[in-house]
Every structure is written in C-alpha cells, then in structure tokens.
PyMOL Python script that loads the backbone (N, CA, C, O; Angstrom):
from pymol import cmd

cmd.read_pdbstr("""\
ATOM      1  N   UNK A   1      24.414  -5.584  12.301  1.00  0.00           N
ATOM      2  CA  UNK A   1      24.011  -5.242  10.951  1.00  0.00           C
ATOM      3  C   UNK A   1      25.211  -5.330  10.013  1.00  0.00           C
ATOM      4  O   UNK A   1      26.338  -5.024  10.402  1.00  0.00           O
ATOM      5  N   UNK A   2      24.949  -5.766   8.730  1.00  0.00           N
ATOM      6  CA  UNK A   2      26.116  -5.773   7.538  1.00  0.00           C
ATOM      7  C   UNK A   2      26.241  -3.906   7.371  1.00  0.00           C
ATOM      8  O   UNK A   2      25.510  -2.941   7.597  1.00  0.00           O
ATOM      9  N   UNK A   3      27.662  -4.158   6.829  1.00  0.00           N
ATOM     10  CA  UNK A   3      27.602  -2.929   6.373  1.00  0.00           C
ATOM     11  C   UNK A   3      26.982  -2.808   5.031  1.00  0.00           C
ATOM     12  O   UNK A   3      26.158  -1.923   4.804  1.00  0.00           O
ATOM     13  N   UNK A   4      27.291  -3.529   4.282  1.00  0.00           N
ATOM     14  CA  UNK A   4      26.365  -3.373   3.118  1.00  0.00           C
ATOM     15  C   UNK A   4      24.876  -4.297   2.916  1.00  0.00           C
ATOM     16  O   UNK A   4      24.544  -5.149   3.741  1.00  0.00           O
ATOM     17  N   UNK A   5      24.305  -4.070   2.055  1.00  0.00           N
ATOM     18  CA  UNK A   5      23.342  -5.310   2.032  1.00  0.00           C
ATOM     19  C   UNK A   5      23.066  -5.500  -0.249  1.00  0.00           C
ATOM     20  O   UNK A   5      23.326  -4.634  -1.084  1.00  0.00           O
ATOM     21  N   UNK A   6      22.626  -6.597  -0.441  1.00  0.00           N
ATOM     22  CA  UNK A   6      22.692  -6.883  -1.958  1.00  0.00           C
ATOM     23  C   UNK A   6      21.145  -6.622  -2.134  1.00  0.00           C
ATOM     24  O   UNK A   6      20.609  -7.681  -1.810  1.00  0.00           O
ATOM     25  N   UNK A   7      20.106  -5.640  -2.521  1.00  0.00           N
ATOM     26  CA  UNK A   7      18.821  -5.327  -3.458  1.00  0.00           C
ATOM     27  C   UNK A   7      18.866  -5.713  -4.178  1.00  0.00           C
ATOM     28  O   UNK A   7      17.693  -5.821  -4.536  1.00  0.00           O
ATOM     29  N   UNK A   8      19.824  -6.380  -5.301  1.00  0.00           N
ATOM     30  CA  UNK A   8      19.905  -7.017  -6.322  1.00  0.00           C
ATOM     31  C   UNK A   8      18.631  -7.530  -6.913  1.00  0.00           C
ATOM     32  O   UNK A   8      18.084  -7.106  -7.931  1.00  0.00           O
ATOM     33  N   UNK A   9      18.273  -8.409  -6.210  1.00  0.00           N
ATOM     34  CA  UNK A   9      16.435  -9.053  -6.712  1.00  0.00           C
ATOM     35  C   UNK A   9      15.288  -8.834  -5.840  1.00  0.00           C
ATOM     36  O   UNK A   9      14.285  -9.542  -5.752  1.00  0.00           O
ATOM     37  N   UNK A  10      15.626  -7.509  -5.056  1.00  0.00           N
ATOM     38  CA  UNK A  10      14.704  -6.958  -4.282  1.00  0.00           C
ATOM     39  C   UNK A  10      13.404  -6.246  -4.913  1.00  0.00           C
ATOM     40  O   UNK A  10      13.784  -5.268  -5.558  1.00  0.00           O
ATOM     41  N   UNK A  11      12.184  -6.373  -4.950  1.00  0.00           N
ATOM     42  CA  UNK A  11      11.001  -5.877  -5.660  1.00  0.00           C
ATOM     43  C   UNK A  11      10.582  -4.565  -4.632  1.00  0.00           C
ATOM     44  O   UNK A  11      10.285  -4.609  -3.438  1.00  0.00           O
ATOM     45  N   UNK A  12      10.657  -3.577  -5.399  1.00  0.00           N
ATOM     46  CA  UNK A  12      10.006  -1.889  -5.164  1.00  0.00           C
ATOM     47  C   UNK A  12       8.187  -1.959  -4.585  1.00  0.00           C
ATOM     48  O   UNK A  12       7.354  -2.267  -5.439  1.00  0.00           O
ATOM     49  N   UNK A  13       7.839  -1.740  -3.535  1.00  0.00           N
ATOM     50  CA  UNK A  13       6.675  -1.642  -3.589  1.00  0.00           C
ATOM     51  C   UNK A  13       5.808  -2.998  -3.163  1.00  0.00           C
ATOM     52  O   UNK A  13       4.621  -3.046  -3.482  1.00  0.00           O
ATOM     53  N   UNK A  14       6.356  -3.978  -2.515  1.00  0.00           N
ATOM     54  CA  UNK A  14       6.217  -5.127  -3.037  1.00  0.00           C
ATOM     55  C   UNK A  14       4.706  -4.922  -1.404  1.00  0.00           C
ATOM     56  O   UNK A  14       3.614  -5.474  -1.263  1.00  0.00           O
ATOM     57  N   UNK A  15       5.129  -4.339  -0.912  1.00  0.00           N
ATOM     58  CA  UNK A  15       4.322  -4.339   0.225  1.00  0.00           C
ATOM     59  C   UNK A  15       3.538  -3.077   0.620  1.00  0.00           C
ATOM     60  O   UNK A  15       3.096  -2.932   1.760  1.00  0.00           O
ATOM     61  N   UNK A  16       3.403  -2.305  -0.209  1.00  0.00           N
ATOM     62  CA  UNK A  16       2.956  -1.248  -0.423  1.00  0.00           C
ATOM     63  C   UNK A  16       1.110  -0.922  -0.541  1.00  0.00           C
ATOM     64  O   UNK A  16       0.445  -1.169  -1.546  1.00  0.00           O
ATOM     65  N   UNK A  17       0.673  -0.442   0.495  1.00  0.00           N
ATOM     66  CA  UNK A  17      -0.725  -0.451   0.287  1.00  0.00           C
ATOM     67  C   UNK A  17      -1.158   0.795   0.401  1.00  0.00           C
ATOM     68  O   UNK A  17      -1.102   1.317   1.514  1.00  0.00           O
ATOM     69  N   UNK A  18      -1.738   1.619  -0.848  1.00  0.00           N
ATOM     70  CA  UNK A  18      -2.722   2.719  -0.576  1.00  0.00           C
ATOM     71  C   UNK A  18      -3.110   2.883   0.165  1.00  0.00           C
ATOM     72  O   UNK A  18      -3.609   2.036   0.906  1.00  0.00           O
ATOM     73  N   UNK A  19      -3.080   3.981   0.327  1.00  0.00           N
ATOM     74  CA  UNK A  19      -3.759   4.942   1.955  1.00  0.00           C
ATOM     75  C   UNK A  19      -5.364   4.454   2.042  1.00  0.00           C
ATOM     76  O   UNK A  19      -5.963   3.989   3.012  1.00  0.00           O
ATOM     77  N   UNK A  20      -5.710   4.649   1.070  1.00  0.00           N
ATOM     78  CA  UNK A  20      -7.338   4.614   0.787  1.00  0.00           C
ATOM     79  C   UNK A  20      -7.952   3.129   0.716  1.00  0.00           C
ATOM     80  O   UNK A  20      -9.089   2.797   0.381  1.00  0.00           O
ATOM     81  N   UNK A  21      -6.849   2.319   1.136  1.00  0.00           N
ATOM     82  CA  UNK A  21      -7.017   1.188   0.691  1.00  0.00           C
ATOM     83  C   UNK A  21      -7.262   0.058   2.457  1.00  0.00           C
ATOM     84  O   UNK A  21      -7.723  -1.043   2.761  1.00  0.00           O
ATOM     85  N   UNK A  22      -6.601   1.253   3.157  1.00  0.00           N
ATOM     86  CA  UNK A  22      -6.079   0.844   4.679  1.00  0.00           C
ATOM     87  C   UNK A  22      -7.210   1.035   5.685  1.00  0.00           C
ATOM     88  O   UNK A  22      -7.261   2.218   6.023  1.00  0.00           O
ATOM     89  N   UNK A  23      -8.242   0.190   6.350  1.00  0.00           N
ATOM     90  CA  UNK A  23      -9.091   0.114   7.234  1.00  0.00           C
ATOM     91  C   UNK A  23      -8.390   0.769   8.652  1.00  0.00           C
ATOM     92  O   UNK A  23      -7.415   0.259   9.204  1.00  0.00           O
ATOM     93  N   UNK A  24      -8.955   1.771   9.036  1.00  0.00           N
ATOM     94  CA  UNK A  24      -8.617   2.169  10.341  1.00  0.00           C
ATOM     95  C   UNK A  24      -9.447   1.417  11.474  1.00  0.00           C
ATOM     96  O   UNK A  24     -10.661   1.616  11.472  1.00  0.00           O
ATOM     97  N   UNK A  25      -8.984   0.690  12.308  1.00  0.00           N
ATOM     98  CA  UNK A  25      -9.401   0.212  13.305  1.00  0.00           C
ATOM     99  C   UNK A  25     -10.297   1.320  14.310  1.00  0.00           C
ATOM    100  O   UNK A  25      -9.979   2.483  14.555  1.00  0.00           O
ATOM    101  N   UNK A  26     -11.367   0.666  14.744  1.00  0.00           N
ATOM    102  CA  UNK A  26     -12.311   1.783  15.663  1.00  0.00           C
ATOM    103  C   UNK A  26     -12.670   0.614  16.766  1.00  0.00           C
ATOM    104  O   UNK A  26     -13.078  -0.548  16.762  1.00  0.00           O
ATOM    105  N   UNK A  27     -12.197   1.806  17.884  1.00  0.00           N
ATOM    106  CA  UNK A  27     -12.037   0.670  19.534  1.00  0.00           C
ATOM    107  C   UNK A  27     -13.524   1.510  19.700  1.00  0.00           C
ATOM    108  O   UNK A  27     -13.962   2.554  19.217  1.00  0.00           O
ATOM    109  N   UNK A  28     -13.998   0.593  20.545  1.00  0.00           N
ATOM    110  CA  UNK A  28     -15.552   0.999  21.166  1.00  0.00           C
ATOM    111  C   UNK A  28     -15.290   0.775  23.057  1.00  0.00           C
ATOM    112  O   UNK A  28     -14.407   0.316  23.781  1.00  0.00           O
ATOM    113  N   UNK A  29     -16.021   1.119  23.149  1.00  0.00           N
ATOM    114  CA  UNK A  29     -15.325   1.176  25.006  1.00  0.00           C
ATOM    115  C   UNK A  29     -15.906   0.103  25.200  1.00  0.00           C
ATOM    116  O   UNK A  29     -16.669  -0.348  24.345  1.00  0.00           O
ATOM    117  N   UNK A  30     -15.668  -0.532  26.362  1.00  0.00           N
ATOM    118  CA  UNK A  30     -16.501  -1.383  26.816  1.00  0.00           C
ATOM    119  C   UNK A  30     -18.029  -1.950  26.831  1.00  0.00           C
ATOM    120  O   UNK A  30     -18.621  -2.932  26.382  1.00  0.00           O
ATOM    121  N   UNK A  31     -18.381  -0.643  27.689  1.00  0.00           N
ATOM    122  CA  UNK A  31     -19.759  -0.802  27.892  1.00  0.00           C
ATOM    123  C   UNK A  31     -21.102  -0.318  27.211  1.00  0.00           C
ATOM    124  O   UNK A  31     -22.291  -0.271  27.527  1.00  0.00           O
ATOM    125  N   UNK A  32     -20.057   0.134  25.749  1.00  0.00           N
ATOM    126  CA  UNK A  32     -21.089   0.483  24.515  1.00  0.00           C
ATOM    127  C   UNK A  32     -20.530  -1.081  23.914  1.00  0.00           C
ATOM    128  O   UNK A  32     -21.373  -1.965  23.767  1.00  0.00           O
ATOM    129  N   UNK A  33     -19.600  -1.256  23.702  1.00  0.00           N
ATOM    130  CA  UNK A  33     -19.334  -3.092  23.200  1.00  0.00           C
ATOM    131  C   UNK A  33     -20.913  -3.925  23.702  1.00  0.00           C
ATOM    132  O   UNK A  33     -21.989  -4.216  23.178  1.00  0.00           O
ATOM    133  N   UNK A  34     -20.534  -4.002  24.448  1.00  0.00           N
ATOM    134  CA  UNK A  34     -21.378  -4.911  25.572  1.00  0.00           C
ATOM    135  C   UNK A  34     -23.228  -4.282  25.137  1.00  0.00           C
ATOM    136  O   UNK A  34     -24.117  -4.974  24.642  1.00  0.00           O
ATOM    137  N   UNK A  35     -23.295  -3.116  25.450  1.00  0.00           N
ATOM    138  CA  UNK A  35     -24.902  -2.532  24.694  1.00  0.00           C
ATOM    139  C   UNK A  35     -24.983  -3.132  23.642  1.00  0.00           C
ATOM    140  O   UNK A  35     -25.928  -3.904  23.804  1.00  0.00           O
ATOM    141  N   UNK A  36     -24.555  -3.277  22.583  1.00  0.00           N
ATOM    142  CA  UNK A  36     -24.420  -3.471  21.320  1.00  0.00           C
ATOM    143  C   UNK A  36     -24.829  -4.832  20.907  1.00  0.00           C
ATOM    144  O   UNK A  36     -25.699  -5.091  20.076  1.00  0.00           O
ATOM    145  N   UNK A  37     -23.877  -5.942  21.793  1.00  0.00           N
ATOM    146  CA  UNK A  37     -23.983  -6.769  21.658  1.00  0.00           C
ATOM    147  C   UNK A  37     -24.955  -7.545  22.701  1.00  0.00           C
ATOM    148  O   UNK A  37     -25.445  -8.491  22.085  1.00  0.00           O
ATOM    149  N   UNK A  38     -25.284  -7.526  23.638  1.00  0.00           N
ATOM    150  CA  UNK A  38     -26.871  -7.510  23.783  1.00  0.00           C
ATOM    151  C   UNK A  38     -27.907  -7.440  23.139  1.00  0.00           C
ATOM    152  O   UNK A  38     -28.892  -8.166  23.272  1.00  0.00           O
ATOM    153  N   UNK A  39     -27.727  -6.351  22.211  1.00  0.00           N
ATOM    154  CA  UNK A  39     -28.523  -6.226  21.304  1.00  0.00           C
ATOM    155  C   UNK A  39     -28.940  -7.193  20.430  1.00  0.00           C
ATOM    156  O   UNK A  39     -30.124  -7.466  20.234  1.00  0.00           O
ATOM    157  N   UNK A  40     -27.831  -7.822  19.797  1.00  0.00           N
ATOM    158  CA  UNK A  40     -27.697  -8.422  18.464  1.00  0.00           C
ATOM    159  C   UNK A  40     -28.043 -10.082  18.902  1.00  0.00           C
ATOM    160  O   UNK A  40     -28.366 -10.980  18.125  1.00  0.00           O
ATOM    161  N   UNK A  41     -27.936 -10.136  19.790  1.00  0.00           N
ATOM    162  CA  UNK A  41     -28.150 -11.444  20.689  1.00  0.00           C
ATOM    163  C   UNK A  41     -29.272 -11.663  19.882  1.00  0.00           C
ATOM    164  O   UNK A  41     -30.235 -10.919  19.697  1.00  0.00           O
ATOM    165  N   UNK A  42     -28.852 -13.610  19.078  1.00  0.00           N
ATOM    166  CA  UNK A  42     -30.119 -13.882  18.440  1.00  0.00           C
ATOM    167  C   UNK A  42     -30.656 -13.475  17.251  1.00  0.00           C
ATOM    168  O   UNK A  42     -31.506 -13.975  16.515  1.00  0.00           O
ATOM    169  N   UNK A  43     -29.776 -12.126  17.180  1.00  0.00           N
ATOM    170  CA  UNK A  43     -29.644 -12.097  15.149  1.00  0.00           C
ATOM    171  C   UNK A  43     -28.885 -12.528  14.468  1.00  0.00           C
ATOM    172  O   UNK A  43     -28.068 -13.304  14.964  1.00  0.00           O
ATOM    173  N   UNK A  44     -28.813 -12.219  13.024  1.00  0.00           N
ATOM    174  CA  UNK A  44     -27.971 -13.083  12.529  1.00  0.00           C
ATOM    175  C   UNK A  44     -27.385 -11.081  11.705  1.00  0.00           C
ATOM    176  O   UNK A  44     -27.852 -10.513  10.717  1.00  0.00           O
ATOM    177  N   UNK A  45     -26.457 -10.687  12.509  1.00  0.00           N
ATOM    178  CA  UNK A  45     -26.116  -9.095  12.085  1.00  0.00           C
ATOM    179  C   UNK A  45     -24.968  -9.287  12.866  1.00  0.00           C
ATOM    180  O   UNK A  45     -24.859 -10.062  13.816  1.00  0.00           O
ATOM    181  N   UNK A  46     -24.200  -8.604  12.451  1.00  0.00           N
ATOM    182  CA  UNK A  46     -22.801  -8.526  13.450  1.00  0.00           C
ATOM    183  C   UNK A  46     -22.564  -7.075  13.735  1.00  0.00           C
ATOM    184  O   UNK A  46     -23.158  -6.128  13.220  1.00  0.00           O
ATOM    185  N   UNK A  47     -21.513  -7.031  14.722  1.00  0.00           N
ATOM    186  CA  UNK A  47     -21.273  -5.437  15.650  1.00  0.00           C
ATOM    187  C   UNK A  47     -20.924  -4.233  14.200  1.00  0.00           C
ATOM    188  O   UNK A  47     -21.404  -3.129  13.940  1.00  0.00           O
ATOM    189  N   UNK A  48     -20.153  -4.862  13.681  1.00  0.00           N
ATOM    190  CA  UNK A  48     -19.962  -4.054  12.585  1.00  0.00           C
ATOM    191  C   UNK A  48     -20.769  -3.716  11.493  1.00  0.00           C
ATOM    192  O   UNK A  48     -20.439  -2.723  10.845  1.00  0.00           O
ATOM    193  N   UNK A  49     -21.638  -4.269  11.204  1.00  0.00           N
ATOM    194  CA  UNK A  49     -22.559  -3.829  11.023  1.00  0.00           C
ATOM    195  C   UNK A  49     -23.945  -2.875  11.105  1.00  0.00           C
ATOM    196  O   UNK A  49     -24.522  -2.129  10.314  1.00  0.00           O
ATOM    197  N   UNK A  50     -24.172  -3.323  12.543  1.00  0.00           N
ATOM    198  CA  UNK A  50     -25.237  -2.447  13.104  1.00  0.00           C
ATOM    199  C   UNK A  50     -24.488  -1.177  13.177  1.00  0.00           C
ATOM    200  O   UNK A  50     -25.010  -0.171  12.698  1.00  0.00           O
ATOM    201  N   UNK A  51     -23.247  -1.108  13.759  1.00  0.00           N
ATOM    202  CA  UNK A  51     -22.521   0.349  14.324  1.00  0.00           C
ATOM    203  C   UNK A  51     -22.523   0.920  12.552  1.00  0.00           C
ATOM    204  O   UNK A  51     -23.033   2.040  12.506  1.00  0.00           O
ATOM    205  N   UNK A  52     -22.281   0.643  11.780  1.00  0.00           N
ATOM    206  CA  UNK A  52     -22.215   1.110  10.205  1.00  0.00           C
ATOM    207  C   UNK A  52     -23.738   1.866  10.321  1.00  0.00           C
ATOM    208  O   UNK A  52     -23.951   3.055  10.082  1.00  0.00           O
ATOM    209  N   UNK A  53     -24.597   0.991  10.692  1.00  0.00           N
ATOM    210  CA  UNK A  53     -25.812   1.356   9.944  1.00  0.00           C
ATOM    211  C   UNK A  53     -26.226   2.558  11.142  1.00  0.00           C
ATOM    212  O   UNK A  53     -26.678   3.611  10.692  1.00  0.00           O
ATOM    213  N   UNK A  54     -26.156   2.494  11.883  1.00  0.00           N
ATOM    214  CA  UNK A  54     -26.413   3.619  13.088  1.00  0.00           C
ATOM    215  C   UNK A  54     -25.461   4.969  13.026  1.00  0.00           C
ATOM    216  O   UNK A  54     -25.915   6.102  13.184  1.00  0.00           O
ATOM    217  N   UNK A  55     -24.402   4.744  12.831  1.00  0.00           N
ATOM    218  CA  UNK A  55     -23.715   6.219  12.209  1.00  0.00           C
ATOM    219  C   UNK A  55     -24.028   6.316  10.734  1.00  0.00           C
ATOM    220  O   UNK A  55     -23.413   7.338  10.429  1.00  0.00           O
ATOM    221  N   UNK A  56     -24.608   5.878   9.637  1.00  0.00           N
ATOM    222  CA  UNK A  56     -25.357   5.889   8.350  1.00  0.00           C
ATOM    223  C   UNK A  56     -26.565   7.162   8.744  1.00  0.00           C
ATOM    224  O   UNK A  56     -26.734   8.172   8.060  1.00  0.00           O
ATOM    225  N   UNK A  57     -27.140   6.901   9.700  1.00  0.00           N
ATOM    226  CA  UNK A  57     -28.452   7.303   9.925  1.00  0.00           C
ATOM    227  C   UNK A  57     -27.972   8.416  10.514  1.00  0.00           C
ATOM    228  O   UNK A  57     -28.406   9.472  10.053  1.00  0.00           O
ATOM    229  N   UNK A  58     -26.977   8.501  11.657  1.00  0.00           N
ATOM    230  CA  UNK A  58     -26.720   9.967  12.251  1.00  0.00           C
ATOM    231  C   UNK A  58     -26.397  10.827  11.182  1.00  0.00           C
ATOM    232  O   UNK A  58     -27.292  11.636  10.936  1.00  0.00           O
ATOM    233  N   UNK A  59     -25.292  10.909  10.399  1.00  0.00           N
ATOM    234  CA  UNK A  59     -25.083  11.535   8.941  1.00  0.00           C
ATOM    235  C   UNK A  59     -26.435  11.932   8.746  1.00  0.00           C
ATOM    236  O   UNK A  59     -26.922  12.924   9.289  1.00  0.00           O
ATOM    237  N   UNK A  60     -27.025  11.196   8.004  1.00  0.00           N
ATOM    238  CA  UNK A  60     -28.027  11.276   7.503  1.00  0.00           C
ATOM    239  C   UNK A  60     -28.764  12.215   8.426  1.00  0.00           C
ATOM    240  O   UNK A  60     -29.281  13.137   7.796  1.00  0.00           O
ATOM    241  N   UNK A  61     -28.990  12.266   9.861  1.00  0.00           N
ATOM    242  CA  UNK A  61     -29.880  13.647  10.876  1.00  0.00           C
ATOM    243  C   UNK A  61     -28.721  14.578  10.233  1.00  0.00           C
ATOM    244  O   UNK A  61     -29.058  15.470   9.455  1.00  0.00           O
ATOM    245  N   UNK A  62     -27.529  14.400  10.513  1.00  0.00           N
ATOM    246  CA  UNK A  62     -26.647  15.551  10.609  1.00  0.00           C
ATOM    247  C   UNK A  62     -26.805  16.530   9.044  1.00  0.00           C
ATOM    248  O   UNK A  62     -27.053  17.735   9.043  1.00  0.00           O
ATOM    249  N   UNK A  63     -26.640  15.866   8.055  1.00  0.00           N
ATOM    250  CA  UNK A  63     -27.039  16.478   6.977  1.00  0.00           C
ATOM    251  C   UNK A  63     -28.048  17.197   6.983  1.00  0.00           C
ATOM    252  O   UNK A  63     -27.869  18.395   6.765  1.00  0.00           O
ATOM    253  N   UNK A  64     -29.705  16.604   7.283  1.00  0.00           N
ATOM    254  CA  UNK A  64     -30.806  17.326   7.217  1.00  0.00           C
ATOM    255  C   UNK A  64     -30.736  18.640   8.028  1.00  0.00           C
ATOM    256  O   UNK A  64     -31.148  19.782   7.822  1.00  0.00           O
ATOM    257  N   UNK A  65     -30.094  18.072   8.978  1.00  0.00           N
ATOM    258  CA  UNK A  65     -30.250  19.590   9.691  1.00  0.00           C
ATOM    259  C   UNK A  65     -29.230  20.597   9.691  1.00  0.00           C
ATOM    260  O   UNK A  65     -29.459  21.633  10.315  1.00  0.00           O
ATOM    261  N   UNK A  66     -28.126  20.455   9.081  1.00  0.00           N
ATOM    262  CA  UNK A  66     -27.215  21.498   8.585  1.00  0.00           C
ATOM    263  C   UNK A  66     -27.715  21.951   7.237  1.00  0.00           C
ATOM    264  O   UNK A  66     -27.005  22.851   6.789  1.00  0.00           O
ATOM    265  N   UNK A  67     -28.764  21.593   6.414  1.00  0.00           N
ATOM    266  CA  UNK A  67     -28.674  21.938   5.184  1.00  0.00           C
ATOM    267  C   UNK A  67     -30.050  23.322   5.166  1.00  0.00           C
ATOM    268  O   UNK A  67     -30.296  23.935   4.128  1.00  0.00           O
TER     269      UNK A  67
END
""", "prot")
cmd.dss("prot")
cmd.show_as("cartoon", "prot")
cmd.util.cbc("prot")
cmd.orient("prot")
C-alpha cells in the first residue's frame, strides 16, 4: 500500500445505494425450490413471483386474524 493516496478527483458517494433501495436475497431450500417449480411447469409465471403472491395472501390470513 502507498502511504499516501491523491482523492483529488475522487467523487463522494459515487457508489452509494440506499438501504431501502437494496433487494435482500431470499434462499429457498431445496425441496420447496423444486415444489415450486413443478408447479409452474408450463406457465408462463416465474418462482418469484408465485412465492410474492403466496406470502401476499398469508399476510393477508395473518392480518384477518390478528385484527
């Protein structure tokens, strides 16, 4: 490493992405992967999708019945 280094025309922020802005990756195990996609076999829907719309709907129980 230098001991010094020149920032001179270095830009602040330049790579900087909001928190809220940042997709958290969600691993699925295997053999719910594999259920899933069985499923979809022959639609035109992708994994990410259906899994969206299926925790949409749990919320949705979970709400009704906490309220």
């Amino acid at each position: 490493m230098q001991e010094e280094y020149d920032f001179t025309n270095a830009e602040q922020g330049k790579f900087y992405i909001p928190l809220e802005e940042i997709e958290t990756p969600i691993y699925l195990d295997k053999d719910i992967a594999h259920f899933f996609a069985d499923k979809l076999k022959g639609k035109n829907e992708t994994l990410q999708s259906l899994i969206n719309e299926l925790l949409r709907k749990d919320i949705e129980i979970a709400n009704r019945v906490s309220a």
